[in-house]
N, C-alpha and C positions, 0 to 999 in steps of 0.2 A: 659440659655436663659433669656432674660431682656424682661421686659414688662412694662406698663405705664399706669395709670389709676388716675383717682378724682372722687370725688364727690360721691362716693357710697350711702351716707346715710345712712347707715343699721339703721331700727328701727326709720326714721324720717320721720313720717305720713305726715306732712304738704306739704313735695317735693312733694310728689306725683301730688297735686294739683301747689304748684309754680313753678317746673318743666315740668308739661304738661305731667309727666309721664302716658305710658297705661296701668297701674297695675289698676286693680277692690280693693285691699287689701295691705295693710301693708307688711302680710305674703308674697302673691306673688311674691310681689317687690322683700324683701328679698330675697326668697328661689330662684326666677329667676336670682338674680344676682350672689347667691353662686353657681348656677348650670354652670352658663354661665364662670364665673370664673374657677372654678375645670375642663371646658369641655379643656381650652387651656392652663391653669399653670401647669406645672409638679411640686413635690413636691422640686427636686433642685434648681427650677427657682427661680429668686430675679423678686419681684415687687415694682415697685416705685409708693407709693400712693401718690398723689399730694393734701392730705390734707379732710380733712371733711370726712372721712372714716366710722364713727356711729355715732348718736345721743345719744344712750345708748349702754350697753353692748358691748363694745367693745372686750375684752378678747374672749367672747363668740364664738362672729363671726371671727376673726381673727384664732380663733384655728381650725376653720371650712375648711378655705381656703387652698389650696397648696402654694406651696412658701414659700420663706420669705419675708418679709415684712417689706418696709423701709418707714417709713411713714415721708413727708413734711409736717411741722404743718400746718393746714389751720384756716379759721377761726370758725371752730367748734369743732375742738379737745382737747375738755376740758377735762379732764379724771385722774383716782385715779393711783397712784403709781403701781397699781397691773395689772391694764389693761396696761399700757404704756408697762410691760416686753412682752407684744404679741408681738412689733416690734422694731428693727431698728429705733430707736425716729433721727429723724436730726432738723435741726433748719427750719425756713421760708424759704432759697434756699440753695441748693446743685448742684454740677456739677459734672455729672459722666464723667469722662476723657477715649479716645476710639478716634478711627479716627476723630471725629468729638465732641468737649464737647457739652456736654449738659447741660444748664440750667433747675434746675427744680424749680418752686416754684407755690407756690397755684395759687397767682393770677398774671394775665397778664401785661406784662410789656411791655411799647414800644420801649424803648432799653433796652438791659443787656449784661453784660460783654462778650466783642467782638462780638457785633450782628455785624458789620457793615463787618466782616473778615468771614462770615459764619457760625456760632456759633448759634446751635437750641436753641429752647429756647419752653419748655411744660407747660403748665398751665392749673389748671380745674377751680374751683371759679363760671364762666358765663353759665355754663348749658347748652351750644351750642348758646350762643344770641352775640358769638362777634367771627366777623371772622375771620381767618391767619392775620397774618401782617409779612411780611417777614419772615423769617425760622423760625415761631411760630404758633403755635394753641394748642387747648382745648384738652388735652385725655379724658376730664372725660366722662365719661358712659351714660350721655344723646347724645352723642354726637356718640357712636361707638357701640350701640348697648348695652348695657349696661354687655359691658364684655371689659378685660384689652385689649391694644393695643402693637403689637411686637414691638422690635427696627426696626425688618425688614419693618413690616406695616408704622413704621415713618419712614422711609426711603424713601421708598418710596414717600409718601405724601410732604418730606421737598423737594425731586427731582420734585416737580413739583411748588413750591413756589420760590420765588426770593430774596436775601439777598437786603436789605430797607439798602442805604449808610447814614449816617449824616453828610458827609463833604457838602453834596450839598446847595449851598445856599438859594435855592428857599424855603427850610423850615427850616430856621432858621430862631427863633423870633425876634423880634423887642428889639432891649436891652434900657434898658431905659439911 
């Protein structure tokens, strides 16, 4: 089973408040997101993290979790040689190939490779503060309850959004 998630944070105090998250505690956060995780990951399932996955301790929390784990660098994944062996390291974007590719990368793009042919495209980065744009939106965890998201559950979701064409002229810029 595939699943899709961003922005965890494990062990970053501050989300709580720039997030608007409902956690009273650090702890809570944590231990509510490894609960909600573990409730729907099986330990064969592969999750694609869309980047910023800890603050600190990352090894820690990652050995915690079911799955495996292919992490998208985000902009907060800074981390020692020994924590990185927790996952599947990929670069800024990766495209899982399946009926349908997928674009993965932290943050949101308004085209990517073959958006305009139906090609999803995931992103976490915005916390829930920026909506779909054609067969694109937010996994991260502010956004889904703060637990991973199926390929089925995106399915679903991209079956209700509309592929954004770029031949159309009405929004092409002005060239100088």
């Amino acid at each position: 089973m595939l699943w899709f998630t961003a922005d965890t944070h494990f062990d970053h105090a501050n989300i709580i408040e720039y997030a608007r998250r409902p956690f009273q505690s650090l702890d809570e956060m944590n231990e509510t997101m490894v609960a909600n995780w573990n409730a729907v990951v099986q330990p064969g399932d592969t999750v694609y993290h869309l980047g910023d996955f800890a603050f600190r301790r990352h090894y820690y929390f990652a050995r915690r979790l079911n799955g495996q784990i292919v992490l998208i660098e985000g902009s907060h994944d800074r981390m020692s040689a020994s924590d990185r062996k927790a996952f599947t390291w990929v670069g800024p974007m990766h495209v899982v190939h399946g009926e349908t590719d997928i674009v993965l990368c932290h943050y949101a793009m308004r085209v990517w490779p073959r958006s305009h042919y139906g090609t999803w495209h995931l992103f976490g980065h915005s916390h829930g503060y920026l909506p779909p744009q054609g067969k694109s939106f937010d996994v991260g965890v502010d956004c889904w309850s703060f637990t991973p998201i199926s390929l089925t559950a995106v399915g679903i979701k991209m079956a209700a959004l509309e592929v954004v064409g770029v031949v159309d002229d009405r929004y092409r810029s002005e060239k100088p």
